[in-house]
C-alpha positions in Angstrom: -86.4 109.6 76.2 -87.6 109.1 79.6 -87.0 106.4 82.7 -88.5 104.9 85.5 -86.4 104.8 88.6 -86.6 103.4 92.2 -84.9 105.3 95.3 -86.1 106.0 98.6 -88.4 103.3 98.3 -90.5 105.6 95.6 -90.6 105.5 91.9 -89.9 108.5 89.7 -90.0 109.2 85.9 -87.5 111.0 84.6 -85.8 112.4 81.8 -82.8 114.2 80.9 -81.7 117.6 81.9 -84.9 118.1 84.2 -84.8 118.5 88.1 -85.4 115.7 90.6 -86.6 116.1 94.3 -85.6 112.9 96.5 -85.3 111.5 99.9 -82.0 112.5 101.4 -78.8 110.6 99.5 -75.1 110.8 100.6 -73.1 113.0 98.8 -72.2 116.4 98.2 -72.7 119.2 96.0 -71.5 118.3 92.8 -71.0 114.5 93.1 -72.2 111.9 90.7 -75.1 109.6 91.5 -75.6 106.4 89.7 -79.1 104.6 89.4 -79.0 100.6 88.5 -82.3 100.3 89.5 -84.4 101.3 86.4 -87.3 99.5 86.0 -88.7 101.0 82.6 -87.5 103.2 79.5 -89.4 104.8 77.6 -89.2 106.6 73.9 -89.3 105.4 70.4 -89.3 101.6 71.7 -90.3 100.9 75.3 -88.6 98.5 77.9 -90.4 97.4 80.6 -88.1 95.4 83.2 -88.6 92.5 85.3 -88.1 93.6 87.2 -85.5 95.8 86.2 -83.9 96.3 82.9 -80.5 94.8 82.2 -77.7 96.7 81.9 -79.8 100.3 82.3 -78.2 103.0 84.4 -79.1 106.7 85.2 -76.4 108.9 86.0 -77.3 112.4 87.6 -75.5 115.0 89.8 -76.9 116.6 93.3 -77.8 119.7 92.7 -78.5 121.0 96.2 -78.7 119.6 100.1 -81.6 120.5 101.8 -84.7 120.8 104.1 -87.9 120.9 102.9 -91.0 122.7 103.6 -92.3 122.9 106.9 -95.3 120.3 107.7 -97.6 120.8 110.4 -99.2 117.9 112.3 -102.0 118.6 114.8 -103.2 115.9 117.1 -106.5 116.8 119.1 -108.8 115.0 121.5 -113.2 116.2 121.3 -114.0 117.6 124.6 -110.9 117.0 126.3 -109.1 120.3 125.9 -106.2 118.3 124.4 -104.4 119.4 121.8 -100.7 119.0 120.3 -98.9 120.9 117.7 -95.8 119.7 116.1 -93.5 120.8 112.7 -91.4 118.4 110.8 -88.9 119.0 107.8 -87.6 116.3 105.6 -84.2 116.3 104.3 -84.2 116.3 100.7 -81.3 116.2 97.8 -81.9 118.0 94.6 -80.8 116.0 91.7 -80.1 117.4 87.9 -80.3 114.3 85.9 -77.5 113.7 83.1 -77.9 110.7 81.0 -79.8 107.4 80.6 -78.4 104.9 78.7 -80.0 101.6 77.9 
């Protein structure tokens, strides 16, 4: 059985037991995350919601709090001898996801 939920503005399949990687959420290690938003669930009979399915809820728990990998962005200018370097990390939560019920 898998699902289709929305966080963070992005839509992620998932399904039981497996390892999610998402924008940062508030919480800590340990604590129990509850997604209403499912828009599809999928399996022997598929849902597709309208846009979300009624009364479907994913429940997972954060795994980890974190950084991500480091992302380079250069910026240059032709002929100008201009040139910029900067690094940015995102802040991610791990989530382990527990049960989907329909």
């Amino acid at each position: 059985m898998y699902a289709v939920i929305k966080t963070g503005g992005k839509q992620y399949k998932v399904s039981e037991g497996e390892f999610l990687k998402v924008e940062k959420l508030a919480g800590e290690i340990g604590d129990s995350i509850e997604f209403a938003e499912v828009l599809m669930i999928g399996g022997e009979k598929t849902v597709v919601g309208a846009p979300v399915v009624d009364g479907a809820k994913v429940t997972a728990k954060i795994a980890a709090q974190g950084k991500d990998k480091k992302i380079l962005v250069f910026k240059s200018k032709r002929r100008k001898n201009s040139r910029k370097l900067r690094g940015h990390r995102q802040h991610r939560t791990v989530l382990k996801i527990e049960t989907i019920s329909a």
